[in-house]
N, C-alpha and C positions, 0 to 999 in steps of 0.2 A: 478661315478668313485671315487670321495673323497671318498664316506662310503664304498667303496668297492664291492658294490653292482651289480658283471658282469649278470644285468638281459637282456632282449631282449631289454628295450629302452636305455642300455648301448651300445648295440652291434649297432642299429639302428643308435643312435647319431655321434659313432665314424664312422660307414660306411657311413653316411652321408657327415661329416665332409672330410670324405678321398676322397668321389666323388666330391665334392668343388675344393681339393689338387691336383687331376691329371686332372682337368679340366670335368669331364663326369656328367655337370647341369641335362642334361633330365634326368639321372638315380637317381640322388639324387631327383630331383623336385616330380617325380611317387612317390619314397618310402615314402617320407615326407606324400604326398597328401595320397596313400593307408593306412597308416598308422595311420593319422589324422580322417582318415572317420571310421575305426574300433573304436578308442578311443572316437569319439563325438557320437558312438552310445550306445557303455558301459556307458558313462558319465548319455546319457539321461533315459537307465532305470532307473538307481542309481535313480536320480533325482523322474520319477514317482513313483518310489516305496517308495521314501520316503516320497511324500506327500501327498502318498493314506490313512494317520492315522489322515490327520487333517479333513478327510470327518466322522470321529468318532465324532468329537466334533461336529458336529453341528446335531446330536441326542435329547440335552440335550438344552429346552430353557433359553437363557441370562437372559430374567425376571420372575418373579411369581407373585402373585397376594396373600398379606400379609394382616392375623388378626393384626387390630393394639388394644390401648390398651382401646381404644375409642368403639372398634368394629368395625370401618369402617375400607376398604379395601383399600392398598397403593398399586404401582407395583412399584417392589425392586428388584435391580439387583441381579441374585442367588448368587453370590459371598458375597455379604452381608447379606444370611439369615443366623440364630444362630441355632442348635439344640432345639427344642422345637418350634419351631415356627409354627402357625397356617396357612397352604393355603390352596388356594380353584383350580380348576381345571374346566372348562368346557367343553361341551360336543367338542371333534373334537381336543382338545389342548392337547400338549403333558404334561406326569408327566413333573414337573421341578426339583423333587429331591427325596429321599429313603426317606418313610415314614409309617407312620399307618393309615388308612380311620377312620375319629373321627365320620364324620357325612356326611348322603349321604349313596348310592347304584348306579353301574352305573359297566361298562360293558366295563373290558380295555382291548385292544389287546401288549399282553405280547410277542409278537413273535419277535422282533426285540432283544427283550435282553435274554429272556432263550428260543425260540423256537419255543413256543409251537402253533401248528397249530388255535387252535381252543381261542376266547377271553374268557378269564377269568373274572367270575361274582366277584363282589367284594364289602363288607360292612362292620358296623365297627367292627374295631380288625383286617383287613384285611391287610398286606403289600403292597404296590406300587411302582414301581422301578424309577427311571430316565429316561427318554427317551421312557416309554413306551406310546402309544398311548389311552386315553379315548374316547367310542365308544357314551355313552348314558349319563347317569347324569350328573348331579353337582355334585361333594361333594366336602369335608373338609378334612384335612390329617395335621396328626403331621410331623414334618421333627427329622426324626431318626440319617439323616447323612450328615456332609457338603458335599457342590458339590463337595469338591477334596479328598472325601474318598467315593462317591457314588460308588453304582452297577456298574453303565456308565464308571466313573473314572476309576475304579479298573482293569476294559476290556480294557482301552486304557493303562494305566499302564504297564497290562501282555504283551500286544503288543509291549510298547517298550521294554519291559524285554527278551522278548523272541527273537526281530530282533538285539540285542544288543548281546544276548549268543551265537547267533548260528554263527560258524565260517564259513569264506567266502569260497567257495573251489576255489580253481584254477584252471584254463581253461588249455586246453592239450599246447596251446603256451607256457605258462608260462612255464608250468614242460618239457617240452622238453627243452625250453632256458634255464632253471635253470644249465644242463647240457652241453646243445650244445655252450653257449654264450663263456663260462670258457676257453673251448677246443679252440674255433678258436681263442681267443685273444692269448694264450700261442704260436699254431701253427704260429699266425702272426708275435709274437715276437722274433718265431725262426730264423724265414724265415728271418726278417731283419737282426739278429746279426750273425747267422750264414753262410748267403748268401756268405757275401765276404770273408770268411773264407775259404770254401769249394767251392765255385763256383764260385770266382775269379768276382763277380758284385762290381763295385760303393755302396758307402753308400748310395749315392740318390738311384742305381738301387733296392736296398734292400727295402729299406724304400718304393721306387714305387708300388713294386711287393709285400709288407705285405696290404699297404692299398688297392691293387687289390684283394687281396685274400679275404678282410675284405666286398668290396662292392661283389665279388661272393658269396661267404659264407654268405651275410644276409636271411636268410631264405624267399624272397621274396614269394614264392610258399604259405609258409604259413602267414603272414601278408596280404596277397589278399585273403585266403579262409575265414579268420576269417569273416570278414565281408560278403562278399559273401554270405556264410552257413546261418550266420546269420539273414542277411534279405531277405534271402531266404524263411527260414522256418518262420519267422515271418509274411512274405506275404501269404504265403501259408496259414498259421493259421489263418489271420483276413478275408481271402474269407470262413474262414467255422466259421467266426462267433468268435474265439477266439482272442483275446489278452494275446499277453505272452512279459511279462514285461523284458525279459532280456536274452540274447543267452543260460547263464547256465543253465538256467530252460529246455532247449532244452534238452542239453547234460544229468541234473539228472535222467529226464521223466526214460529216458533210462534204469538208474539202481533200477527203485522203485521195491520193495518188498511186501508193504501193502498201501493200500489206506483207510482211515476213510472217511467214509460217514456220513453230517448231514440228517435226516430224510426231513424236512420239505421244500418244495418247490425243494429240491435238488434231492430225490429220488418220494418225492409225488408232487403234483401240488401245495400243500402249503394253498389250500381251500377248506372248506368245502362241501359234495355232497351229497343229499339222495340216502345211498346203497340200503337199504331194509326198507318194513313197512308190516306190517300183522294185521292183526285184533286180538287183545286183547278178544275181548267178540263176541262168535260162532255166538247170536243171532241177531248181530248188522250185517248192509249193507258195503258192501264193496264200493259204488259208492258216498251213507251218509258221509261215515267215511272220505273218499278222498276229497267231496267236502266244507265239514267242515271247515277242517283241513286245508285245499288252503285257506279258507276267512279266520282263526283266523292269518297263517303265514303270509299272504299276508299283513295284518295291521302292522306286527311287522318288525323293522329296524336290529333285532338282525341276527345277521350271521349265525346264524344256524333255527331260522326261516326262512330266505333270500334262504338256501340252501334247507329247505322241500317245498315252494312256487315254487323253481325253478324247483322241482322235483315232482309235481303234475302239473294235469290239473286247469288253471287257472278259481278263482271263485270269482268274483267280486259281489257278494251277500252282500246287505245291511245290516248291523251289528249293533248291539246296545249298548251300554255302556263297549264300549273296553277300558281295564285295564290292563298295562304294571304291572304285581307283578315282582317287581326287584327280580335280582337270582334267581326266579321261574319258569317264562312263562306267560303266557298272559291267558288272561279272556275274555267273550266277550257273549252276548244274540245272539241264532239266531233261529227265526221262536219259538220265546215263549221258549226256553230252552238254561242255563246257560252252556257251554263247558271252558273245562280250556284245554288249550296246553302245558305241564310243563316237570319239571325235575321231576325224581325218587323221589328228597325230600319234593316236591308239593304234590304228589302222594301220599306222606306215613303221609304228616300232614294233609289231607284230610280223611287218615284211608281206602284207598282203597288199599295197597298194599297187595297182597295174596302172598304163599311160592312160587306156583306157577308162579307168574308173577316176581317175585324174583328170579329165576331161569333161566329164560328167559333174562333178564335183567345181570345179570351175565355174561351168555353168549355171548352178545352183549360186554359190556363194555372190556371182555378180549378180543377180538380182535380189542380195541381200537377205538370203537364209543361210539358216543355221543348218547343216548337215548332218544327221546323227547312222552311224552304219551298224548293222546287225553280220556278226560271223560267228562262224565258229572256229575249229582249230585249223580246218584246211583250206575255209576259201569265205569273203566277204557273201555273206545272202538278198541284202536287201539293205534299201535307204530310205530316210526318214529324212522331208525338210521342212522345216520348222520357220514360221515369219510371222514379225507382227503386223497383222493385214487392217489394210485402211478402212477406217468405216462408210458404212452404209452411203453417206450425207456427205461425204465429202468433196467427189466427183460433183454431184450439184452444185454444190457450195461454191466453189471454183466456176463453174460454167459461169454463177451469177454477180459472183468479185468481177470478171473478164467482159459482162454483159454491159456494169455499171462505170467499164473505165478503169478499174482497178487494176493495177499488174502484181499477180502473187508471185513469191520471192520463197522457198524454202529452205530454215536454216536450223542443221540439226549436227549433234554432236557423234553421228553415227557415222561410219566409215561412206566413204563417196559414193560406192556401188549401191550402198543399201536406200542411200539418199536419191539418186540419180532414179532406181527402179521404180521408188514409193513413187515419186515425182512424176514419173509417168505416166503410171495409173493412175491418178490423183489428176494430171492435165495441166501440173504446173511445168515452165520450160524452163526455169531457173532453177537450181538446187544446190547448194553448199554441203560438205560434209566435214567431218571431223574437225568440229568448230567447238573450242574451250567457251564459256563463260564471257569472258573479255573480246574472242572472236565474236559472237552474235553481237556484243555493244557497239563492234568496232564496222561491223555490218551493214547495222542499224544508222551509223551516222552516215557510211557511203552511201547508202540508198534513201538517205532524206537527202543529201548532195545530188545526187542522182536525177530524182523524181520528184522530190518536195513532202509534201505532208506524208510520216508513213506510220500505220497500224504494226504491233508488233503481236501474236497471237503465243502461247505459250502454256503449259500446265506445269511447271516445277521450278524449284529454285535456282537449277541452271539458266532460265529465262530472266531472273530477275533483273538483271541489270537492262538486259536493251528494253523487256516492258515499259524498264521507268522512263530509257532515253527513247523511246518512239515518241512521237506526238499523240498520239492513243496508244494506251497497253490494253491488253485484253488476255487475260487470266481464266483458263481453262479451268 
């Protein structure tokens, strides 16, 4: 009332107060308690949503594992390491800061910070980010950037930058009281000074009869739905499996326009699958080529090994001097004859790549698989490709955003091709590729420019930022 501020907890406090004055406790004791239970439930979204950014931080581990000047290795809290400095990394531990691979090969899953379904091979002159996961080696790495300017940092940075700009909107209570509180206090002040003028009452009957009108006129009907509505639909939401952080989220859903979708694990399953394999060479066995290629994946820990193993008939056939060639593929003797299981660039520094099989290979890699090829020493046998395929729900899921008005938008840190295929399957006509962290934020504000209200969908910390700048974020 000092600032001037006739909002609904102006209007509440003084109708309170007045049910005190003419003696009517039970009415004032309900409003207080209804009242109380809508604000400690606002309070406790606030609260989770605002501590859901310190589960970013712990991404990125507290120590590293430090070249000292000696050569031996110290462990140094990352806060104290200097640009330039030499660490090391082992297999299963996370990067500890943005760097260059000096020395070493090894096999890191990038998918926490830009995306991408499938781990990234990596050697030196290679980049490494913070918080990203090492699948296989050791290696070595220069530190490019302190931990409070890191890849990681910068993600959690945008995050507060973006939950700081976006303005709060107001719930229909508020904008009703903003109008309705103003009007009954003027009415009630009339009714008192003008009572005994015109209507021949007592100053006390005046005064009686403004703070009756002031406890009728508290919008009780709506101070009881708020809450209500609200844990209403939030019950309703956590039996199908949802958590929604806060009633407005309710009310926005409502008016969205465009929804962005990330690719990975949100519209695809997020791991890799053997789609397709065919035989390379006419004259080679289809049952050979299959039982092979089971024994070289089935020795290998690599994930897209892990995925053609899972996707043949199992061959636990004796094997002879199996050899991991880093960023390659695997090598391996069986039954008297050397097989290599590789990439395209095994394949072609071996001198077997033909235009033909170049062609083929093309084909595959545009719809966004992984290619793995089976040879041996005189000619390529067979191919293997590998994709992380969209789920089940997804195709529907889409039909019924497109049914309600919604236009879906997909935005993934995967190369264009891989982006552009899922997309099509999937039914969405828009797709983005090879989109940084700060790309999906910067996304996210063209297509509320765009379209107006927009949903951001996402499963990993590479989402965080446009999550928080969409008008709804939705957290896989």
């Amino acid at each position: 009332l000092r600032r001037g501020k006739l909002n609904i907890n102006a209007l509440m406090t003084v109708a309170v107060t007045g049910a005190f004055v003419i003696g009517q406790w039970p009415e004032a004791a309900m409003v207080m308690a209804l009242y109380a239970i809508a604000e400690a439930i606002e309070a406790r979204a606030v609260d989770r949503a605002r501590n859901a950014i310190q589960g970013l931080l712990a991404m990125a581990p507290d120590q590293a594992s430090v070249r000292q000047s000696d050569g031996s290795w110290l462990t140094v809290a990352v806060a104290q390491i200097a640009v330039g400095s030499t660490l090391r990394v082992k297999p299963g531990e996370r990067v500890p800061m943005d760097g260059v691979v000096q020395a070493g090969q090894t096999s890191i899953n990038q998918a926490p910070v830009t995306g991408e379904s499938i781990p990234v091979d990596k050697a030196v002159g290679d980049p490494v980010f913070a918080g990203t996961i090492n699948e296989s080696g050791t290696f070595e790495f220069e530190v490019t950037a302190l931990a409070s300017n890191s890849t990681l940092a910068r993600i959690i940075h945008a995050v507060e930058q973006a939950q700081a700009t976006r303005a709060p909107t107001q719930g229909f209570v508020d904008r009703f009281a903003a109008i309705y509180t103003p009007a009954i206090f003027v009415i009630a002040v009339v009714v008192a000074l003008v009572g005994p003028w015109l209507l021949g009452w007592t100053w006390m009957q005046a005064v009686y009869k403004a703070l009756v009108l002031l406890v009728i006129a508290c919008p009780c009907a709506l101070v009881i739905s708020t809450p209500v509505t609200i844990v209403s639909g939030l019950a309703a939401a956590a039996r199908r499996g949802i958590l929604i952080k806060g009633g407005i989220y309710l009310e926005e859903a409502r008016k969205l326009k465009a929804i962005a979708l990330d690719k990975t694990g949100t519209i695809t399953e997020g791991k890799p699958r053997l789609v397709d394999w065919s035989l390379v060479d006419a004259a080679s066995s289809l049952d050979t080529a299959e039982s092979v290629a089971a024994a070289l994946a089935g020795h290998s820990d690599h994930p897209v090994s892990r995925a053609i193993a899972a996707g043949l008939k199992p061959n636990n056939a004796d094997i002879q001097n199996f050899t991991a060639l880093a960023g390659r593929g695997v090598q391996a003797e069986l039954s008297g004859t050397v097989y290599v299981l590789g990439n395209h660039r095994l394949i072609e520094e071996r001198g077997q790549c033909s235009s033909e099989l170049e062609a083929t290979l093309k084909r595959h890699e545009e719809s966004g698989r992984t290619v793995t090829l089976l040879a041996d020493p005189e000619r390529v046998i067979a191919l293997f490709a590998v994709a992380d395929t969209i789920k089940g729900s997804s195709r529907e899921a889409i039909s019924e955003l497109k049914a309600l008005g919604i236009t879906p938008v997909m935005l993934t840190g995967d190369n264009q091709a891989t982006a552009s295929s899922v997309a099509s399957e999937a039914g969405i006509e828009q797709a983005r590729g090879n989109l940084l962290p700060e790309d999906k934020l910067a996304a996210i504000k063209t297509l509320q420019g765009q379209y107006g209200l927009t949903a951001m969908t996402g499963d990993g910390i590479n989402d965080a930022p446009a999550l928080a700048q969409a008008d709804v974020g939705v957290a896989m």
